[in-house]
The first five atom37 places (N, CA, C, CB, O) and aatype in JSON, in Angstrom:
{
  "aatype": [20, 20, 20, 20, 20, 20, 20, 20, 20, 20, 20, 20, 20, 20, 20, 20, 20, 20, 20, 20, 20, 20, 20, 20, 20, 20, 20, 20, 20, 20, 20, 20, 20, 20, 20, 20, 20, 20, 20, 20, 20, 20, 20, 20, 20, 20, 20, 20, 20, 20, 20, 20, 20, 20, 20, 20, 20, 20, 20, 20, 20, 20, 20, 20, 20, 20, 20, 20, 20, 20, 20, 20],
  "atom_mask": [
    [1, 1, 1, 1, 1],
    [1, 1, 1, 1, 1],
    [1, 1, 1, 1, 1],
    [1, 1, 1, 1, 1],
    [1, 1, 1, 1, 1],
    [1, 1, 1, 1, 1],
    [1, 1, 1, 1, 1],
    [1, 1, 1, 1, 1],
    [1, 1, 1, 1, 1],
    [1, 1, 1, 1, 1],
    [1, 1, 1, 1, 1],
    [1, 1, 1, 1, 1],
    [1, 1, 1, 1, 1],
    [1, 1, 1, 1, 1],
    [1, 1, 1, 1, 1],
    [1, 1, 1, 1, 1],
    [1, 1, 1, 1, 1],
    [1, 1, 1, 1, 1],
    [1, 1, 1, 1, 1],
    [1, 1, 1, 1, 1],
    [1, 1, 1, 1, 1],
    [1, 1, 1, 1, 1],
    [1, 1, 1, 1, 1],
    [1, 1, 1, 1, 1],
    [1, 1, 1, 1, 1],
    [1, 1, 1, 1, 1],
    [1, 1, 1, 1, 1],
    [1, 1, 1, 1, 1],
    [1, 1, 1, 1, 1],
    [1, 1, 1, 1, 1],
    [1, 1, 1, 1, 1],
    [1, 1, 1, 1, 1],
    [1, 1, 1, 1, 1],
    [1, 1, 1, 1, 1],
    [1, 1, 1, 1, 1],
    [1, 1, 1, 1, 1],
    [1, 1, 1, 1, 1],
    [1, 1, 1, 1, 1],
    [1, 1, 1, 1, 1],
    [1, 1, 1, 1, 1],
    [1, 1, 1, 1, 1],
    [1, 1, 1, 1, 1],
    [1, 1, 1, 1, 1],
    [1, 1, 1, 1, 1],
    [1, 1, 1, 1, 1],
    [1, 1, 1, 1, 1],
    [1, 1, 1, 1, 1],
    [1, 1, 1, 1, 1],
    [1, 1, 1, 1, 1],
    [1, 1, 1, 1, 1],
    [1, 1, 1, 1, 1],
    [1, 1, 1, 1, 1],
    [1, 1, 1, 1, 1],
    [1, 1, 1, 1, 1],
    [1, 1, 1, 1, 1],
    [1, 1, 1, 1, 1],
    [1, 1, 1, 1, 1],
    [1, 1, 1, 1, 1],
    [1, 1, 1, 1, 1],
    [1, 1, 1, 1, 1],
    [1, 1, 1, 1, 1],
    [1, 1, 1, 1, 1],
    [1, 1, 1, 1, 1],
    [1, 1, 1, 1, 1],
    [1, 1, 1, 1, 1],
    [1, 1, 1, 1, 1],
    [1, 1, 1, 1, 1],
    [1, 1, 1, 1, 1],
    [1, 1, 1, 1, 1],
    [1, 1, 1, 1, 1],
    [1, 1, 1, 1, 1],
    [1, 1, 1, 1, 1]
  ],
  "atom_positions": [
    [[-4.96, 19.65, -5.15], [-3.82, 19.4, -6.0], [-4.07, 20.04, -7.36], [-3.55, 17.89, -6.14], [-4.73, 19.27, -8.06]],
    [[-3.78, 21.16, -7.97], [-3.25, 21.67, -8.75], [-1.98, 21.59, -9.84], [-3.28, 22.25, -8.21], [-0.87, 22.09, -9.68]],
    [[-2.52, 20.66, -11.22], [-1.25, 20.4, -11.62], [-0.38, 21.37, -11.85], [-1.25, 19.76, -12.56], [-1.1, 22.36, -11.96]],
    [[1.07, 21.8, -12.04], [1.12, 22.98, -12.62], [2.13, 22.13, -14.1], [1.9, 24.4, -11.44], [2.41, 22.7, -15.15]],
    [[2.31, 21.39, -13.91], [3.34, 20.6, -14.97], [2.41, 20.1, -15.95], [4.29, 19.26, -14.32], [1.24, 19.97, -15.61]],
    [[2.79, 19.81, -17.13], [2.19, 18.86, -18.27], [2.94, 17.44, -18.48], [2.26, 19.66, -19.71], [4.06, 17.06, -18.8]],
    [[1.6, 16.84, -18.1], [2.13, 15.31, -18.66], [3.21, 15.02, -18.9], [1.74, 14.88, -19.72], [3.76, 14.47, -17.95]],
    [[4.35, 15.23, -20.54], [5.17, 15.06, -20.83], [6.47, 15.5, -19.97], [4.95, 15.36, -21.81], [7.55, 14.92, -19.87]],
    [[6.02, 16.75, -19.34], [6.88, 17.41, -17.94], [6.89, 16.46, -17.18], [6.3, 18.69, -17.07], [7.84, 15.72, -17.42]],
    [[6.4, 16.19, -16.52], [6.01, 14.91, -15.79], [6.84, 13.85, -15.91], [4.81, 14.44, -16.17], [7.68, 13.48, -15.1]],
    [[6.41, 13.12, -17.48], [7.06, 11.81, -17.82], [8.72, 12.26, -17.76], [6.5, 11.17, -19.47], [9.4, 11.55, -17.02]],
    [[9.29, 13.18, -18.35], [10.45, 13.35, -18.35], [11.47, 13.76, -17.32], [10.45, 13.91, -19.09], [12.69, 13.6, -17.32]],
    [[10.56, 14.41, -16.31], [11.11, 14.29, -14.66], [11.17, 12.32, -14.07], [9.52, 15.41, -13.42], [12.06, 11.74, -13.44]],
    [[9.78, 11.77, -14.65], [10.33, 10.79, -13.79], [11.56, 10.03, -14.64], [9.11, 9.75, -13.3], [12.33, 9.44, -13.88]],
    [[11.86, 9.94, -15.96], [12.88, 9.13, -16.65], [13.76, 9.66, -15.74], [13.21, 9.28, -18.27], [14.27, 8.77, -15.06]],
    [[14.21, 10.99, -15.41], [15.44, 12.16, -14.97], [15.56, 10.62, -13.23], [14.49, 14.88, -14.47], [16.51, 9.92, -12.91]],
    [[14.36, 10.7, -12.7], [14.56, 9.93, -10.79], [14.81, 8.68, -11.67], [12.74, 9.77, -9.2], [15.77, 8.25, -11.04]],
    [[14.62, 7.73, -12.77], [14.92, 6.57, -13.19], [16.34, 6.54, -13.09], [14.41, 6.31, -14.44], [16.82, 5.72, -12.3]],
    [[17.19, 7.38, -13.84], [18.3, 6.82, -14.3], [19.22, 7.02, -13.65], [18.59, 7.06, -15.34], [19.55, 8.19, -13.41]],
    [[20.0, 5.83, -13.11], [20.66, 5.67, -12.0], [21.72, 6.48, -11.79], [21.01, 4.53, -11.9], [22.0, 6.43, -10.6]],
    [[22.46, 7.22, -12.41], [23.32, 8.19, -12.3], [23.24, 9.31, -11.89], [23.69, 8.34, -13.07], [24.2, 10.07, -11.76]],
    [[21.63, 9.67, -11.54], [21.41, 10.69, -10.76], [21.85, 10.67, -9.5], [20.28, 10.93, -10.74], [21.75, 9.62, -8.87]],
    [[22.47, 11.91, -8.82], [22.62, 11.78, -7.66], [21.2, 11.64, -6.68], [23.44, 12.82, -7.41], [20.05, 11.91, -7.02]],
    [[21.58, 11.24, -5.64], [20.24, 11.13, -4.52], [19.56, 12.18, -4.07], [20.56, 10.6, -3.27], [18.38, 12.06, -3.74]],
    [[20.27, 13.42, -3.99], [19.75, 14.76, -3.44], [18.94, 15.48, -4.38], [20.85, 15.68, -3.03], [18.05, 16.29, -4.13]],
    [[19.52, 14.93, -5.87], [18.73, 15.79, -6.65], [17.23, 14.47, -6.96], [19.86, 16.46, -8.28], [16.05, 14.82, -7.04]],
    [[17.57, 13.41, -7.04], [16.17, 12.68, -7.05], [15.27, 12.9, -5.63], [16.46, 10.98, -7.26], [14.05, 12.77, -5.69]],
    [[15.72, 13.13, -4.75], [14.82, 13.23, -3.68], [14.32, 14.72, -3.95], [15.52, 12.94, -2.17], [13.31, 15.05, -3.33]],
    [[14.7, 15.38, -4.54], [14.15, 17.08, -4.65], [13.08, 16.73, -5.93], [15.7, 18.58, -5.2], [11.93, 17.12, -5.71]],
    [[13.31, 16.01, -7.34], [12.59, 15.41, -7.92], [11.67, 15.01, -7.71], [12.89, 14.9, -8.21], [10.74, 15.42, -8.4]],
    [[11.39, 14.03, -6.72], [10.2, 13.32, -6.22], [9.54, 13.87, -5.33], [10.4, 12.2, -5.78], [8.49, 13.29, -5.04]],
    [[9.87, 15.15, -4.54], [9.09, 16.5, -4.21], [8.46, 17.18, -5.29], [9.97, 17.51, -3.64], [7.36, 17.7, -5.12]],
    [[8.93, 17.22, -6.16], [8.28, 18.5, -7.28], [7.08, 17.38, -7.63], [9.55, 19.17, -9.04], [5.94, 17.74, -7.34]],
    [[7.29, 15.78, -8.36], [5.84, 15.07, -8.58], [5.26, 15.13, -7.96], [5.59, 14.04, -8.75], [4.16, 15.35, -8.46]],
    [[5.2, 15.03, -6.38], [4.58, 14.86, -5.02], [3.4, 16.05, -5.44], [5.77, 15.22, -3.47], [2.2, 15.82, -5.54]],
    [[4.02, 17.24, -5.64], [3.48, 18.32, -5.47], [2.21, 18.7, -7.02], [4.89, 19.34, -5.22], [1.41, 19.61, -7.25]],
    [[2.65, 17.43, -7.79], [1.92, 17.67, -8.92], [1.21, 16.72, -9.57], [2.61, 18.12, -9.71], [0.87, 16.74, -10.75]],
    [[0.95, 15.69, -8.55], [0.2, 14.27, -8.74], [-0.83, 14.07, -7.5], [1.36, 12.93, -8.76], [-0.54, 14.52, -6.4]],
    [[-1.73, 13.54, -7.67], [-2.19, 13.24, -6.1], [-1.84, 11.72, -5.57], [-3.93, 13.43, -5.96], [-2.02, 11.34, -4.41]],
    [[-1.42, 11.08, -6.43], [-0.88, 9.42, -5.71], [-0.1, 10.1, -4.65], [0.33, 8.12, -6.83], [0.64, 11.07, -4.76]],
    [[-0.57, 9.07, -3.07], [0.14, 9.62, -2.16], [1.29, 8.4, -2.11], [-0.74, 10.02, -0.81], [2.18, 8.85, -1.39]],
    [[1.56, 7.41, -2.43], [2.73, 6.8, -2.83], [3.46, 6.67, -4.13], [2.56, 5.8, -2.51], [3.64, 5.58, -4.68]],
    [[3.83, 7.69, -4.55], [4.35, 7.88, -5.63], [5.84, 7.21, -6.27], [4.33, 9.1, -5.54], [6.0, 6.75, -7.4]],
    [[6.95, 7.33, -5.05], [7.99, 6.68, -5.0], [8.15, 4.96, -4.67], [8.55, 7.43, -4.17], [9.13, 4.25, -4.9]],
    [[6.74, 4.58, -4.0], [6.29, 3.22, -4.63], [6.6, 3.24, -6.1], [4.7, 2.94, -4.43], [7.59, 2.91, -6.76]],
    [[5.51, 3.7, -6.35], [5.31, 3.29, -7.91], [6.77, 3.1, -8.52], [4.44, 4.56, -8.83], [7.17, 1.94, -8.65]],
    [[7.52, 4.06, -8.88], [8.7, 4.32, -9.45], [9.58, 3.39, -9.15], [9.16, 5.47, -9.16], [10.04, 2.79, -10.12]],
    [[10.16, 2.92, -7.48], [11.09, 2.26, -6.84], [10.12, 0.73, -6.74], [11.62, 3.12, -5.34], [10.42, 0.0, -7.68]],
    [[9.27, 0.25, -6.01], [9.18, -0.6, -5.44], [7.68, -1.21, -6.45], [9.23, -0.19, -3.87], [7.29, -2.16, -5.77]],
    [[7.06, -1.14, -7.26], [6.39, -1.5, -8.19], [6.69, -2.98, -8.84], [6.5, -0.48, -9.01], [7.59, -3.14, -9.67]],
    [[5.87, -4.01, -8.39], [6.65, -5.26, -9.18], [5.86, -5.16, -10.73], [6.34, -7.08, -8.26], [6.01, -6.03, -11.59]],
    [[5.19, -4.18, -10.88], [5.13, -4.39, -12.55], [6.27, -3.46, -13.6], [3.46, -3.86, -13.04], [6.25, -3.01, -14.74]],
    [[7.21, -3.5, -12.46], [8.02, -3.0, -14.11], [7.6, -1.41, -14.79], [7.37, -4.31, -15.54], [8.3, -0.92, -15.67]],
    [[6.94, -1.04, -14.51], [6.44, 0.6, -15.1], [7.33, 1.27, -15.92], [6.23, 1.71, -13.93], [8.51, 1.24, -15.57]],
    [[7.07, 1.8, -16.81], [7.57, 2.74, -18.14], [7.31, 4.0, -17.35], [6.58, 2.62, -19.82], [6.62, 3.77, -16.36]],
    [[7.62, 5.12, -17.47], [7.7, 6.18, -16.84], [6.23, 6.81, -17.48], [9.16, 6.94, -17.07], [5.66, 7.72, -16.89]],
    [[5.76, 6.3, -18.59], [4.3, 7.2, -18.59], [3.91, 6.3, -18.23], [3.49, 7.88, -19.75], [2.79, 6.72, -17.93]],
    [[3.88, 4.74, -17.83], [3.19, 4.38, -17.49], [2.54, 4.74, -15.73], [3.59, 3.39, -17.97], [1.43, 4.69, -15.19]],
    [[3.83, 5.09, -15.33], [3.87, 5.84, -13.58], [2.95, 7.16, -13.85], [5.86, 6.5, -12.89], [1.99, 7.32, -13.09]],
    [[3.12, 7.84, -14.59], [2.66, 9.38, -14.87], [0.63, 8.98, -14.87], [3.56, 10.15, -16.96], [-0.18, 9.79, -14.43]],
    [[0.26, 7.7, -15.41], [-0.33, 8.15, -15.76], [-1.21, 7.05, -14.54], [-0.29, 8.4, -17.21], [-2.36, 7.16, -14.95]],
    [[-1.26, 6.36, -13.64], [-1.15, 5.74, -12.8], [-1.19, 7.41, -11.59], [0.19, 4.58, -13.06], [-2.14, 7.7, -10.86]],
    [[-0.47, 7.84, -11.66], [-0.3, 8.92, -10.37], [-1.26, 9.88, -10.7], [1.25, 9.7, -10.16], [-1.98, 10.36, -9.83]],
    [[-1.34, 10.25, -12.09], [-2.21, 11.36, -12.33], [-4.09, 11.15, -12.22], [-1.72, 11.8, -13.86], [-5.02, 11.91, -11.97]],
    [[-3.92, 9.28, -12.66], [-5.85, 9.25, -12.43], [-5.97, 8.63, -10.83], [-6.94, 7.76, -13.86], [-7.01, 8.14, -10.39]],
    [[-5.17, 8.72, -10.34], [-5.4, 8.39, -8.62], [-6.29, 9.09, -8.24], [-4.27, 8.68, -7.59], [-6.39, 10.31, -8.36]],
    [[-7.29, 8.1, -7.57], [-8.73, 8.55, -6.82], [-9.0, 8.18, -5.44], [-9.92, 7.98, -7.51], [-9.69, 7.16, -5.43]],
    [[-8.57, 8.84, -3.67], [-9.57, 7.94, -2.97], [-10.11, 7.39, -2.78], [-9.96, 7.83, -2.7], [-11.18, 7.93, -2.5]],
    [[-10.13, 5.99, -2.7], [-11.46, 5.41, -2.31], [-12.56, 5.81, -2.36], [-11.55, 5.14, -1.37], [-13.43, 5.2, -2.99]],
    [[-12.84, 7.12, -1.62], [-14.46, 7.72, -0.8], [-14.43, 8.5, -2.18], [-14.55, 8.94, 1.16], [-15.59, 8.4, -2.6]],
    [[-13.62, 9.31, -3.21], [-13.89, 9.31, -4.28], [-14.19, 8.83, -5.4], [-13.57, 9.56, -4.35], [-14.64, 9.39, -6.4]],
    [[-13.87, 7.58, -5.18], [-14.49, 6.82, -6.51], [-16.47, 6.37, -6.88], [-13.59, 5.22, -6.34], [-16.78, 5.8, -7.92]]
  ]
}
């Protein structure tokens, strides 16, 4: 995994899948591009189904120090 985005890129894509007025096609193309630039392999957990409530850097930054297990 190779980031190619910066952080703040990042945070401001996920506010973009937050706010409910997005259509679905373009948040599901959204949550491909993080996929591709985070290694959390449940990422749309985090965002959708998270019972803590998450701030969008707080997701960013949660996805970005994700470690395997056998990596830690």
């Amino acid at each position: 995994m190779n980031s190619k985005m910066t952080k703040d890129e990042l945070i401001k894509l996920v506010e973009q899948i937050c706010d409910p007025k997005l259509p679905d096609e373009l948040g599901s193309k959204y949550i491909d591009i993080l996929k591709a630039n985070v290694p959390h392999p449940a990422l749309s957990d985090l965002i959708f189904w998270d019972f803590r409530d998450l701030t969008p850097e707080e997701i960013v930054e949660i996805a970005l120090n994700y470690k395997k297990k056998e990596e830690k």
